[in-house]
DOLUMTI-118694 format. One line per 5 residues: number of its first residue (from 1); for each residue z, x, y of N, C-alpha, C. Coordinates in pm, whole numbers, padded with zeros to 5 digits. Atoms other than C-alpha are relative to their C-alpha. Example, Ala and Ser with C-alpha at 12.3 -4.5 7.8 and 13.67 -1.06 7.14 Angstrom:
1) 00000/00089/-00119/00780/01230/-00450/00000/00090/00120 ~ -00006/-00082/-00119/00714/01367/-00106/00073/-00077/00109
This chain:
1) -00119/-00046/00070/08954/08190/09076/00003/00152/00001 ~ -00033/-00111/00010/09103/08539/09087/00019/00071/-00103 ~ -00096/-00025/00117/09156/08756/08823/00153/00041/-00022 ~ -00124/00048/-00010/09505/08755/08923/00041/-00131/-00060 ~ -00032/00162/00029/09530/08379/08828/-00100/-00031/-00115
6) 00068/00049/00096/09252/08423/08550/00074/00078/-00135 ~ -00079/-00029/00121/09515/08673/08333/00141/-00080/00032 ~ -00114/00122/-00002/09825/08395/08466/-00006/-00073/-00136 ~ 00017/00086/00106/09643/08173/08250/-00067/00006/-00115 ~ 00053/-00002/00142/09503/08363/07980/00095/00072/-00105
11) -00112/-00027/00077/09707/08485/07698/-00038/00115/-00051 ~ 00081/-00103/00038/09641/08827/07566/00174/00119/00018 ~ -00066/-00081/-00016/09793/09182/07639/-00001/00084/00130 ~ -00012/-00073/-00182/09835/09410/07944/00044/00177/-00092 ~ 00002/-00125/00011/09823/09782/07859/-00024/00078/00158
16) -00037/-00106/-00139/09916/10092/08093/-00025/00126/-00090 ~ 00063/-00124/00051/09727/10397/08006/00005/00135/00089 ~ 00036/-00098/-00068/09733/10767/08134/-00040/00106/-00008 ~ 00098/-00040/00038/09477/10938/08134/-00021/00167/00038 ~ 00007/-00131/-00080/09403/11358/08195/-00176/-00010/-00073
21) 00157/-00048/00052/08998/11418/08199/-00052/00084/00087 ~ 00075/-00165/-00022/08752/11720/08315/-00108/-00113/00115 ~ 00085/00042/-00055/08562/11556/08567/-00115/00031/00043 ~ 00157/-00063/00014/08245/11763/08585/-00126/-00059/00006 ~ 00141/00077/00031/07973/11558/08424/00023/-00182/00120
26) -00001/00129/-00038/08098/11245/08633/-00028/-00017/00155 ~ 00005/-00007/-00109/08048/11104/08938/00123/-00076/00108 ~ -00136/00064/-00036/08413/10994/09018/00034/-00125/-00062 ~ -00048/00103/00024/08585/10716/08918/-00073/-00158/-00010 ~ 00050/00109/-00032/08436/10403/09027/-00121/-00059/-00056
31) 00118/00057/00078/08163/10224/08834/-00150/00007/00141 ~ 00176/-00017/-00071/07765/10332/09015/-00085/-00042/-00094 ~ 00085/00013/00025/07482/10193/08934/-00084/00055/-00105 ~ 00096/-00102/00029/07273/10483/08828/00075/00141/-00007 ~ -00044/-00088/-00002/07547/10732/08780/00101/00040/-00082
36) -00099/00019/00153/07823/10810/08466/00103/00015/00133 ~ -00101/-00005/-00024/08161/10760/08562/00116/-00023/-00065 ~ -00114/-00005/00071/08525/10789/08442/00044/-00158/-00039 ~ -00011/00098/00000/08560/10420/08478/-00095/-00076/-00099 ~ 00121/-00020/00055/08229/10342/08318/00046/-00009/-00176
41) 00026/-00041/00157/08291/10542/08008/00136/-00043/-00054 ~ -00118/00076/00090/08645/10433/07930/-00055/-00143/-00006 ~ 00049/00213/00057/08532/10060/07951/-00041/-00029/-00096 ~ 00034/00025/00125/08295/10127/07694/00072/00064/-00112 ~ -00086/-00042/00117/08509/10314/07450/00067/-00121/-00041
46) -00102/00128/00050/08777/10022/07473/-00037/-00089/-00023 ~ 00063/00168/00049/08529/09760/07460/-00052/00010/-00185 ~ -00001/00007/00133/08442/09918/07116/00155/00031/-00084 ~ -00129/-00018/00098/08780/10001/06990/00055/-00167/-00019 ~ -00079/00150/00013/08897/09615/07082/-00146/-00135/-00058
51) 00076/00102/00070/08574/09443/06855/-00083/-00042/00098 ~ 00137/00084/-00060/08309/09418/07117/00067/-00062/00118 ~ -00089/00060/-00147/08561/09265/07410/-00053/00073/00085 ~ 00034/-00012/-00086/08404/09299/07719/00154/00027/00117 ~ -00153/-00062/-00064/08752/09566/07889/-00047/00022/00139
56) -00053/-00059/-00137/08780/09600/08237/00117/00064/00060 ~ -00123/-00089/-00028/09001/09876/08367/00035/00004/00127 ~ -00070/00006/-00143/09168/09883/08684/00066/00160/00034 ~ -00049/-00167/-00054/09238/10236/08814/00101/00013/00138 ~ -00087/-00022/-00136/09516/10361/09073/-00067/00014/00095
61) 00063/-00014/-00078/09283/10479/09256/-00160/00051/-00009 ~ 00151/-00073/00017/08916/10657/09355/00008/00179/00008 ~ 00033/-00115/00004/08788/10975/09270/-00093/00053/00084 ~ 00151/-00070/00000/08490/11216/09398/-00043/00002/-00098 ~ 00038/-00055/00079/08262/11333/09199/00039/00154/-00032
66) -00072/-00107/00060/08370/11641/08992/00144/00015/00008 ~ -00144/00016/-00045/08720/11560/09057/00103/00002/-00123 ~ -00110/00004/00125/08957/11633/08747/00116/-00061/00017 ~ -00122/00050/00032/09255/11439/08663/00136/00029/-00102 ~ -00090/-00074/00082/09584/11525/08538/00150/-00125/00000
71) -00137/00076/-00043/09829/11203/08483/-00084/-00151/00056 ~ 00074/00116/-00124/09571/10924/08628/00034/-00114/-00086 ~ -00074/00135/00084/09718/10574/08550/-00070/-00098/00009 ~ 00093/00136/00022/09502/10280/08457/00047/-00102/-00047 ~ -00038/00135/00098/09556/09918/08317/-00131/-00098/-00041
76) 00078/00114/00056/09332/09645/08128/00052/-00105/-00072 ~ -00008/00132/00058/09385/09295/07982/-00104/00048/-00100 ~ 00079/00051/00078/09254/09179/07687/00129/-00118/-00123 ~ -00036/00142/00053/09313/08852/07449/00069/00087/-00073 ~ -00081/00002/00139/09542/08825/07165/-00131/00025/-00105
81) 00098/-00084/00122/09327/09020/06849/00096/00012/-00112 ~ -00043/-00001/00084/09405/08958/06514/00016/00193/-00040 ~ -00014/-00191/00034/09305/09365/06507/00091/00041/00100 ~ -00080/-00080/-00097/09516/09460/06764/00159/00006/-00056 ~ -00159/00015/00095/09872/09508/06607/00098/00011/00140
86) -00078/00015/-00135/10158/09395/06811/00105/00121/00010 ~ -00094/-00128/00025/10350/09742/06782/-00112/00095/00094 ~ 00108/-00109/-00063/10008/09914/06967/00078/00057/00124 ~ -00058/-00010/-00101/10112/10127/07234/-00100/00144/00021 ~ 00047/-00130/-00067/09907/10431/07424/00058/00044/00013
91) -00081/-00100/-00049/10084/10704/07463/-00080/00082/00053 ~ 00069/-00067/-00012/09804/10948/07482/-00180/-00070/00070 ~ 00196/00038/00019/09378/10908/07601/-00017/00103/-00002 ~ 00134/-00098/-00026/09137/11149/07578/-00116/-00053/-00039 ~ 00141/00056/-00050/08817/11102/07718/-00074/00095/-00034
96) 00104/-00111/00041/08504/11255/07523/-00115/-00052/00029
């Protein structure tokens, strides 16, 4: 199964985020092993803001390392959350 066809059939929300961060300390975008990344560290922020939900983010695209962003557009799923209020909406991130 795809996760194309695993948010078909799950019920939840769909957020569109955009993001401006300092890319310095990172090593681009893309989740490494053994290396911090922009991808990375938003996951875990949102996985604690949404109660421990295990967020996966989907990015437009890839970075380098040290590569700053100005406007970079992301999306994630996650379930229906009694904490999540149905009025939520990103307007803003910043990444610390």
């Amino acid at each position: 199964m795809t996760d194309k066809n695993i948010l078909k059939n799950e019920s939840g929300r769909n957020f569109r985020i955009e993001l401006s961060f300092d890319g310095t300390d990172f090593q681009g975008w893309q989740i490494q092993q053994e290396n911090p990344t922009v991808q990375q560290a938003l996951q875990e922020k949102l996985s604690f803001l949404f109660a421990g939900f295990s967020v996966k983010v989907h990015g437009c695209g890839r970075t380098d390392a040290g590569v700053h962003a100005l406007g970079y557009v992301a999306s994630f799923h996650v379930p229906d959350r009694p904490n999540i209020p149905a009025h939520l909406s990103i307007r803003f991130c910043h990444l610390q």
